[in-house]
N, C-alpha and C positions, 0 to 999 in steps of 0.2 A: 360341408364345403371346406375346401383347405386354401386357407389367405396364402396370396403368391408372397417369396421373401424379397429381400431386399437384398440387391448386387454388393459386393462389397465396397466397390469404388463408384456407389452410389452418388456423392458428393461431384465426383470429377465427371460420371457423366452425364448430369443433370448441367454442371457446367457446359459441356462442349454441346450437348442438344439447345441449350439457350441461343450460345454463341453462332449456332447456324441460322435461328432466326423463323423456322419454320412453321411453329405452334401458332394457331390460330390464324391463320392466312386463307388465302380466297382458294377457291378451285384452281390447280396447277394442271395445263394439260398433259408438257411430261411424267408426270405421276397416274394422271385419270386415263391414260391411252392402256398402261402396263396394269391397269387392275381391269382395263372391257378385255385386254387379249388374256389374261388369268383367267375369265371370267368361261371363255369361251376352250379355251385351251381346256382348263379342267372340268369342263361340264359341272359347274357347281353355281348354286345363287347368289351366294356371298364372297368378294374378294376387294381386302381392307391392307391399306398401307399404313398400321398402325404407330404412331408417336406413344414413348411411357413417358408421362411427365411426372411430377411428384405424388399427386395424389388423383392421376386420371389419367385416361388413355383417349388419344384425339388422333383421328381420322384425317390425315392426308392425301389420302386417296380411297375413293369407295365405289363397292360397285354393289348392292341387294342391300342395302340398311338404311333405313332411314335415321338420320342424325349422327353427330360428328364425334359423339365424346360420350363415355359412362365411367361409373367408378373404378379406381384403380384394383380394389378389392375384389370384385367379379370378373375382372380382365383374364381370358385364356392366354394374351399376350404377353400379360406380366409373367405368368410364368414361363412363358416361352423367351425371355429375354436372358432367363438362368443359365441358359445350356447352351453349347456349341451345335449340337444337331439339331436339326427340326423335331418339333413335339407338335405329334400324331394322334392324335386320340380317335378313334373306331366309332366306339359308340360312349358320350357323355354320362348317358346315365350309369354304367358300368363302371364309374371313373370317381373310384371316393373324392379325386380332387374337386368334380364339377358335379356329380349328380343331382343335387339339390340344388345347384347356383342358377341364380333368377332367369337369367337368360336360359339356362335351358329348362326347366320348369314351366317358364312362361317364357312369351313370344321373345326372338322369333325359335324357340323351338331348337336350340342349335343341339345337334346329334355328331356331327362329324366335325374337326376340327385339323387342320396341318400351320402351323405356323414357323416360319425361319426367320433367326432374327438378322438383322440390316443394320451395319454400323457405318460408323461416320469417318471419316478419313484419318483419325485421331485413332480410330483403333474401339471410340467410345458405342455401344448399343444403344441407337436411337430407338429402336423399336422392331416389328415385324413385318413381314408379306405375310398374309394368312388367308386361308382359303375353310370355307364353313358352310356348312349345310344341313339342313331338318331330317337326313334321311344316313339311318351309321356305313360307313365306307370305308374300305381298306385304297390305299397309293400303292400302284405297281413301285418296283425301282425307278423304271424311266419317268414314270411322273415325279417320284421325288427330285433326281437330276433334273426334270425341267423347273419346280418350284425356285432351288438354289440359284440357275441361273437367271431364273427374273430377281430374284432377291440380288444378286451380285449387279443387274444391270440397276435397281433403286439405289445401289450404292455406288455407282458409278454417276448417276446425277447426283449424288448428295459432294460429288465429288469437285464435278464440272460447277456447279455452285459454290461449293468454299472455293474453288479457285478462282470466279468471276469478283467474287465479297471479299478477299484477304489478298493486304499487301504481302509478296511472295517475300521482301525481304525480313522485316519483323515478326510475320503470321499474325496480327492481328489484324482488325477490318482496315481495308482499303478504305477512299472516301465515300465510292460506291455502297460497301457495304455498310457504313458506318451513317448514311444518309437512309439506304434500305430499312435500317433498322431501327435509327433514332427516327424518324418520319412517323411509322407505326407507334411508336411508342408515345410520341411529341398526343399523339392525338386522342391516345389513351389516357393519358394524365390530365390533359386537358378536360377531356367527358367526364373524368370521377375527381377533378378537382384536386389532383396530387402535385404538392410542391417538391418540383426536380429541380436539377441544375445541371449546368455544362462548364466543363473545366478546360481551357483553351490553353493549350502550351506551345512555346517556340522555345527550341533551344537556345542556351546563351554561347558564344563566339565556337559556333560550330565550323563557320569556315575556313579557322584559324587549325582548327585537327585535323581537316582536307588538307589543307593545303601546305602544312608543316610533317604529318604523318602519313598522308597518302588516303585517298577511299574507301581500303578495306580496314583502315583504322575507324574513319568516320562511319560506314556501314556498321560498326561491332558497337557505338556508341548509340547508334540508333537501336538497333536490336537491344541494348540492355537497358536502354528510358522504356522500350514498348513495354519490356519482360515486365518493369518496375510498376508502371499502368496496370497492366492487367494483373498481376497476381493482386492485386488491390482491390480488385472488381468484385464488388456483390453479384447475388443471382439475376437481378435484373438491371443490374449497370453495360454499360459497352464503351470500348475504346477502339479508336481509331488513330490512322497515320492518314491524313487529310494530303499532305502533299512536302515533299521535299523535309522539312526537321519540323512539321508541324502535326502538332497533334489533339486528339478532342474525347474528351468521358464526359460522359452522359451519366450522370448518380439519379437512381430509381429517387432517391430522399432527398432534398438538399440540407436536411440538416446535418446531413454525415461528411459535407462539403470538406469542411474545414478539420474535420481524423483525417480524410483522406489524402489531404495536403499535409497536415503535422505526418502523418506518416510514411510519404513519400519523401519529405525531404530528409526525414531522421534515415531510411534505407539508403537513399542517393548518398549521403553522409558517412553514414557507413561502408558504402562501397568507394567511394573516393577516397575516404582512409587507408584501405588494404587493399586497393589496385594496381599498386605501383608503377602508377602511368604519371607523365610529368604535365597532367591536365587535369581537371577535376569537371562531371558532369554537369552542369546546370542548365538551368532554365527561368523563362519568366511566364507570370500565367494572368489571366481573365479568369474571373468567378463572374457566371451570369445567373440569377436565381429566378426562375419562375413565377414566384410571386405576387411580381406586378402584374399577371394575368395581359400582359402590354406585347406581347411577341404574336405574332400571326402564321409564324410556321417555326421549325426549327434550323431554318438558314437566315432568319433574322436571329436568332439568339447567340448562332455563331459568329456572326457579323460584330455583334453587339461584344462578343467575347474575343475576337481575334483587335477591337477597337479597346476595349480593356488592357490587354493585354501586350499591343505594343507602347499604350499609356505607360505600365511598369518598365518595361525594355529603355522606352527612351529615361525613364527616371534614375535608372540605375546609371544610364551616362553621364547623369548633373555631374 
């Protein structure tokens, strides 16, 4: 068996599959309708809308498998994430990459394999459509052309969803998506006892760069605090633009709270220095830390933090 390799901009799209939020999530019906009409369209038993995470592959959508996720190492998908065309395999056993590999060795058997991969509006490979069966088979051409275009329509919801989850003018999460996503998460740290934090920001005298330089000054001020947020972001952190110059990070850790912040502001520093703008970006912020196990959702923490937070606002006016 030949281990699938690893993408080069493995790092950035392991980022942009986090940031859509989709791993581990319930039965979605726009995804489960596009694997029963695969299903039937290619007279096959198995058809899987595979997610490649770091070290596993999880089920989006399925249609002949029982369970959601197996190793990333036996994955047909990992490899089919390498290439631009669909990878076909006839018959597995014939296939030094899979011949021995468990699945098809042992149940269910898998002998035929077509997989295309599906990417995310970024450009980044979330995973595949894949279509599999116990019994080895060749795809005419038009089956392949139908495969691609159900993969281009899975990518077309991955699409309609980052645009429902991301403010259209910064690109990171709207409030929508940034509650989608902190909510899941709020509840997951909660069951395994992990101390997070949220980080509440409003900008400092933003109305004064509306209203002195005009909106598309203050819009490129907003855009470059988001940029500053999110290149900051670990693999399981998320930020958001909550509403108007408000903004909210969610840190997987809370002890990392406080680099976060020292590092933010020495960036913002740095870009105020060499921007040669007759303003300088700031802000004031809330740290709310987990802890006290004392929050009952995560809209009481941001509550708790947007109340922090204009605490420092008015103090900076003493």
């Amino acid at each position: 068996m030949k281990l699938p390799g690893i993408p080069e901009n493995e790092a950035a799209r392991l980022k942009s599959l986090y940031m859509i939020d989709l791993l581990d999530t319930r039965a979605n019906e726009r995804f489960d309708r596009l694997t029963r009409i695969g299903q039937k369209l290619f007279r096959v038993p198995i058809v899987v809308i595979n997610l490649i995470d770091r070290e596993r592959q999880w089920a989006l959508a399925c249609e002949g498998m029982s369970g959601r996720e197996m190793h990333r190492d036996i994955s047909f998908c990992a490899h089919a994430i390498l290439q631009d065309e669909p990878l076909i395999v006839n018959d597995a056993r014939l296939d030094d990459r899979f011949h021995d590999n468990p699945i098809v060795a042992g149940e269910p058997y898998i002998r035929f394999y077509a997989g295309f991969p599906v990417r995310l509006p970024d450009g980044a490979v979330a995973g595949t459509l894949c279509l599999a069966g116990s019994e080895p088979r060749d795809l005419t051409e038009d089956e392949v052309a139908s495969l691609k275009d159900i993969a281009a329509i899975v990518e077309d919801e991955f699409e309609v969803i980052n645009m429902a989850m991301t403010d259209s003018l910064t690109e990171i999460s709207n409030r929508r998506g940034f509650y989608r996503s902190g909510d899941k998460r709020f509840l997951e740290y909660q069951q395994s006892s992990t101390d997070f934090a949220i980080l509440y920001f409003d900008m400092d005298k933003f109305k004064p760069i509306n209203d002195m330089w005009g909106h598309a000054e203050g819009d490129e001020v907003l855009k470059i605090f988001a940029h500053q947020l999110s290149q900051l972001l670990g693999p399981g952190d998320i930020a958001g633009r909550l509403g108007g110059d408000e903004f909210a990070v969610m840190l997987s850790d809370s002890e990392h709270a406080q680099t976060y912040l020292n590092a933010l502001r020495e960036n913002l520093n740095v870009h105020n220095k060499h921007s040669g703008k007759p303003y300088n970006i700031n802000y004031s912020y809330g740290i709310i830390n987990s802890r006290s196990g004392r929050y009952g959702s995560l809209g009481d923490m941001l509550k708790e933090g947007d109340s922090v937070m204009y605490s420092e606002k008015r103090r900076k006016k003493i």
